[in-house]
MARBA-3410 file (N, C-alpha, C, O; in Angstrom, 1 decimal):
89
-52.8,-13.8,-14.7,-52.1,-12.8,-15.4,-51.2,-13.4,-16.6,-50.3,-12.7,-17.0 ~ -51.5,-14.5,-17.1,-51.1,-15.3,-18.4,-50.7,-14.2,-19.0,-49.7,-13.6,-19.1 ~ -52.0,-14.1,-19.3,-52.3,-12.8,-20.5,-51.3,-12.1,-20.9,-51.2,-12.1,-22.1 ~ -50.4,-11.5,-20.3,-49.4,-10.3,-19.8,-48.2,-10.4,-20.6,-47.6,-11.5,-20.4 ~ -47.5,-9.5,-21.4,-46.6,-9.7,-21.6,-45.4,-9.3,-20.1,-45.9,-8.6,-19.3
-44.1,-9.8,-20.0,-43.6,-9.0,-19.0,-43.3,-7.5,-18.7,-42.5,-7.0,-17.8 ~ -43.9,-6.8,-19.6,-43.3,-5.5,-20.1,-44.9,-5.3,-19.3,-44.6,-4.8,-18.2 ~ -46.2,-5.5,-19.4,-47.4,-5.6,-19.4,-47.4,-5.7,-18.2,-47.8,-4.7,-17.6 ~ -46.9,-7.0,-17.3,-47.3,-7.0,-16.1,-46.3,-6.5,-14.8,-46.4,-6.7,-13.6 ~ -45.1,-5.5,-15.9,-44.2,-4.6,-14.5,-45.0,-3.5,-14.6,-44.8,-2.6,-13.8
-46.0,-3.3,-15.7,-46.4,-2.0,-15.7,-47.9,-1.9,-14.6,-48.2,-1.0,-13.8 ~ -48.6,-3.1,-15.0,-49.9,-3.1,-13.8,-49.5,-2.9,-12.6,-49.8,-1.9,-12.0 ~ -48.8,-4.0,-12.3,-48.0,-4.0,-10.6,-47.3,-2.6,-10.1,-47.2,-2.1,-9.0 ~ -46.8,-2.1,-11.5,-46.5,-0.5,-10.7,-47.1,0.2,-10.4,-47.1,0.9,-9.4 ~ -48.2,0.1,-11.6,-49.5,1.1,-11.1,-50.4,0.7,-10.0,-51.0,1.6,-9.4
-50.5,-0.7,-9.5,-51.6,-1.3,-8.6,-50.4,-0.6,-7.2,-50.7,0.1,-6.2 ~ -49.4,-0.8,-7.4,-48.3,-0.5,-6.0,-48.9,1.0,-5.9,-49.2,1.5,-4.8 ~ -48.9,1.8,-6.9,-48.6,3.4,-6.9,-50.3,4.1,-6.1,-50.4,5.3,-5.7 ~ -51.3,2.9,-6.3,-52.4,3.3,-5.9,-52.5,3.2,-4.9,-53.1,4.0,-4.2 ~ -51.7,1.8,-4.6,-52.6,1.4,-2.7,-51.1,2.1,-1.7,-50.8,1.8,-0.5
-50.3,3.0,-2.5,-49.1,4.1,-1.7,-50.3,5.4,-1.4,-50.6,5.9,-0.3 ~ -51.0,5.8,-2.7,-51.7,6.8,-2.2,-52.6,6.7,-1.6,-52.8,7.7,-0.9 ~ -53.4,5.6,-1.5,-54.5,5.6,-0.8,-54.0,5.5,0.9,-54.6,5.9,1.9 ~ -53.1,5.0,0.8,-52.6,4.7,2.1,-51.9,6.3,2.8,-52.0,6.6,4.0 ~ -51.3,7.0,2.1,-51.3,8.1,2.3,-52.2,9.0,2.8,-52.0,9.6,3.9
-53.6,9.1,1.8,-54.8,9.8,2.2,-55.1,9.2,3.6,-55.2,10.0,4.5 ~ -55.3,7.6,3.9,-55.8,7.2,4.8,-55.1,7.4,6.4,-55.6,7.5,7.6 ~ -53.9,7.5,5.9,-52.7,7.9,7.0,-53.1,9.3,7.1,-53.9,9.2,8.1 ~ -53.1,10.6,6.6,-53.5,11.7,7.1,-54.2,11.8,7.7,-54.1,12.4,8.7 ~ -55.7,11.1,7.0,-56.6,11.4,7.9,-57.1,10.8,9.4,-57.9,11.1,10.2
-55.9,9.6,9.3,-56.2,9.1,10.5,-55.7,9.8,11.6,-56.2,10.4,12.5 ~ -54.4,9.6,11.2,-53.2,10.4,12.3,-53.0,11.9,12.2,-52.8,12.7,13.1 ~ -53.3,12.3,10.7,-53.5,14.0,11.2,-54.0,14.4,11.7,-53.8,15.2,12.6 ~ -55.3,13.9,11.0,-57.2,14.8,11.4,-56.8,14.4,12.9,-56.3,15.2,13.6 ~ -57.1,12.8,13.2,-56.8,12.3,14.2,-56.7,12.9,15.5,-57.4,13.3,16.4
-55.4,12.8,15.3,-54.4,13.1,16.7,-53.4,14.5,16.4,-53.2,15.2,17.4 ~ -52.8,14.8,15.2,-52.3,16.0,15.0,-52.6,17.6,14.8,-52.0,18.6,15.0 ~ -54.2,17.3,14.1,-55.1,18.5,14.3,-56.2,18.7,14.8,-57.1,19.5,14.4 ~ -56.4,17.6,16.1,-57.2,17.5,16.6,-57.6,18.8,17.4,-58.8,19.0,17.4 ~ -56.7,19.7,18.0,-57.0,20.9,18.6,-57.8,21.9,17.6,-58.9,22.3,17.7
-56.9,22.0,16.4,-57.9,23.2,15.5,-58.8,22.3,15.0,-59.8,23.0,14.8 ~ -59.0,20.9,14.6,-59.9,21.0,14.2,-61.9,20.8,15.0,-63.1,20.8,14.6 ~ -61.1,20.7,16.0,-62.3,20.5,17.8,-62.8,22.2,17.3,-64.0,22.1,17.1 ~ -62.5,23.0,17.2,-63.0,24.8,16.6,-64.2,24.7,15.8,-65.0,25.6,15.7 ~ -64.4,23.6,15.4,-65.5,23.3,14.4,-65.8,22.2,14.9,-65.2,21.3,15.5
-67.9,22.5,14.6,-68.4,21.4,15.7,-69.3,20.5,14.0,-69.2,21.0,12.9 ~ -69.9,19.5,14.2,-70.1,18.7,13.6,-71.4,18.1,14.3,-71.1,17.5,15.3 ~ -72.9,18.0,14.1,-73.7,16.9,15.0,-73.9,17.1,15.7,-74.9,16.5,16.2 ~ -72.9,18.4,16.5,-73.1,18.4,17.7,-71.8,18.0,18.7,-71.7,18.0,19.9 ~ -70.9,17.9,17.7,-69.8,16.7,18.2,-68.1,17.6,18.0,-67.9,18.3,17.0
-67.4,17.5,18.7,-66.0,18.8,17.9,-65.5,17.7,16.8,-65.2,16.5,17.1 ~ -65.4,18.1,15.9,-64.7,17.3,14.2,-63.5,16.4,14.5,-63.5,15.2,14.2 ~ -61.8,17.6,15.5,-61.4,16.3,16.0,-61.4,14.9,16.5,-60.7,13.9,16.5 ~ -63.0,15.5,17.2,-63.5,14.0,17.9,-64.0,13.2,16.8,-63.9,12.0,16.9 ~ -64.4,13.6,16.1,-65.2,12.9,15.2,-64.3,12.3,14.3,-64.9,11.4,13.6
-62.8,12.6,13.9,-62.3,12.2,12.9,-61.5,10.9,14.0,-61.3,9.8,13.5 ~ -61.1,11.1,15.2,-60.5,10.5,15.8,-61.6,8.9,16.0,-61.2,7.8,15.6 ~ -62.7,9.0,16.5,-63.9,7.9,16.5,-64.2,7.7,15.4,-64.0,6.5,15.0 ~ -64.8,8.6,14.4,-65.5,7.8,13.2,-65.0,7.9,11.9,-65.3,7.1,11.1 ~ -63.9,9.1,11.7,-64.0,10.2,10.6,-62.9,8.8,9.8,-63.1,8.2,8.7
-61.9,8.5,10.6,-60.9,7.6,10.1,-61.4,6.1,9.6,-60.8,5.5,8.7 ~ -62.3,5.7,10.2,-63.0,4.5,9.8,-64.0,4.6,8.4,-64.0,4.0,7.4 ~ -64.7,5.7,8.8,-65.3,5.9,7.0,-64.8,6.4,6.2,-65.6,6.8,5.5 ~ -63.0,6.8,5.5,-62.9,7.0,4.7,-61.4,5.8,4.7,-60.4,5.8,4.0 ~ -61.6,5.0,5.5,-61.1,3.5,5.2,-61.9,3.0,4.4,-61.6,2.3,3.4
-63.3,3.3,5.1,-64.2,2.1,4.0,-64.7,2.4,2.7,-65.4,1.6,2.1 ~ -64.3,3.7,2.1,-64.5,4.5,1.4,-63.4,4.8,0.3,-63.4,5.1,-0.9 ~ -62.3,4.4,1.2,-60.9,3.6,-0.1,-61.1,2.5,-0.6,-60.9,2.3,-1.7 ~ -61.7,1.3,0.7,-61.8,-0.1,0.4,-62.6,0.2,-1.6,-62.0,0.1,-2.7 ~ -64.2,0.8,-1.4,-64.5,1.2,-2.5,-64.0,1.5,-3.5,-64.0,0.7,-4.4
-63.2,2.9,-3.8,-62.5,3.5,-4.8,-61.6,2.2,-4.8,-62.0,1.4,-5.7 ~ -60.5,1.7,-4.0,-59.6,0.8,-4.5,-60.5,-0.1,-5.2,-60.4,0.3,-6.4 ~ -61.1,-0.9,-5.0,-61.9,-1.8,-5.9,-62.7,-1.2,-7.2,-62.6,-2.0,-8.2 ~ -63.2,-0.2,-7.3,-63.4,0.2,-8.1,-62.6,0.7,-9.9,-62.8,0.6,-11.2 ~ -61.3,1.1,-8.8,-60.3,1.5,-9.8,-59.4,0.6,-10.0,-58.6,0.7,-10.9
-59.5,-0.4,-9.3,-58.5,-1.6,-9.2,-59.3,-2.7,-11.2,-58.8,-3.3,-12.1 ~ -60.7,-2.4,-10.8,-61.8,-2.9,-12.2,-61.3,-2.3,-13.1,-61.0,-2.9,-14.1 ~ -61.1,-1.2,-13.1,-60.7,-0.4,-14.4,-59.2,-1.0,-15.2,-58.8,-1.4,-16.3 ~ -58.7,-0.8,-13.9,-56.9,-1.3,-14.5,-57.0,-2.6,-14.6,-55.9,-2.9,-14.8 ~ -57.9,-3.8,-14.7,-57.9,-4.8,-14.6,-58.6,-5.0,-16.1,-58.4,-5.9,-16.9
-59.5,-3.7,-16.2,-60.1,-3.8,-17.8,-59.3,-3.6,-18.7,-59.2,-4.5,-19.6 ~ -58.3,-2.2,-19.0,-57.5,-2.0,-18.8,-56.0,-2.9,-19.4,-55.3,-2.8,-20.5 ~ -55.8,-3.6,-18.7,-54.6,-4.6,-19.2,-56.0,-6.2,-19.4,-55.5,-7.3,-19.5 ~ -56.6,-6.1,-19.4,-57.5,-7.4,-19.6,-57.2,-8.6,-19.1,-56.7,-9.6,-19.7 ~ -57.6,-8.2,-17.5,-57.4,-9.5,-16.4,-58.0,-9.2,-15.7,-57.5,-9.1,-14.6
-59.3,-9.0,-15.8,-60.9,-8.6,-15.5,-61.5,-10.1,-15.2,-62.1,-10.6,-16.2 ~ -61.5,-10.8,-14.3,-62.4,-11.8,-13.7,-63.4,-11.9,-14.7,-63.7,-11.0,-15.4 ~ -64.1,-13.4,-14.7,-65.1,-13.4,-15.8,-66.2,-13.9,-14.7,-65.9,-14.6,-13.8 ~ -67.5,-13.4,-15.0,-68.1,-14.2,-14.1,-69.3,-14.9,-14.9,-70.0,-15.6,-14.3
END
C-alpha cells in the first residue's frame, strides 16, 4: 500500500471495514435468524423435501458464507483496482 497517499489509504480501509460489517451482518442474519429465530415460520415452507428452517440451520448458513467468501473477494478486486493495489501476477 506504498502507493497510497494517507488520505488514500484511511479511505480503502474504511471502505474494506464497511464491507466485511455488512457482510457479516447478512451472514449473521442468516445464520442466527433464518437459523434459530425463524426457524418455526420458516419450517411452513418445505424445500427438497426438507422444512427451510432446517435447511437454513444445516446448510442454508454454510452456503451463503461461502458465497460472501466469493462476493468479498470479488469486490474486495475491484477496490483494490480502484485505489491501484491490485496484486500483479
Amino acid at each position: 500500500m506504498s502507493n497510497l497517499s494517507e488520505k488514500n489509504a484511511e479511505e480503502y480501509w474504511r471502505r474494506n471495514k464497511s464491507l466485511m460489517v455488512k457482510l457479516g451482518v447478512i451472514w449473521f442474519a442468516v445464520s442466527y435468524g433464518f437459523g434459530i429465530l425463524l426457524v418455526d415460520q420458516l419450517n411452513a415452507i418445505h424445500l427438497g423435501g426438507y422444512k427451510l428452517g432446517f435447511w437454513f440451520a444445516q446448510q442454508g448458513s454454510i452456503y451463503t458464507f461461502i458465497l460472501l467468501v466469493f462476493y468479498y473477494t470479488w469486490a474486495m478486486g475491484r477496490l483494490d483496482k480502484e485505489f491501484d493495489v491490485e496484486e500483479e501476477e
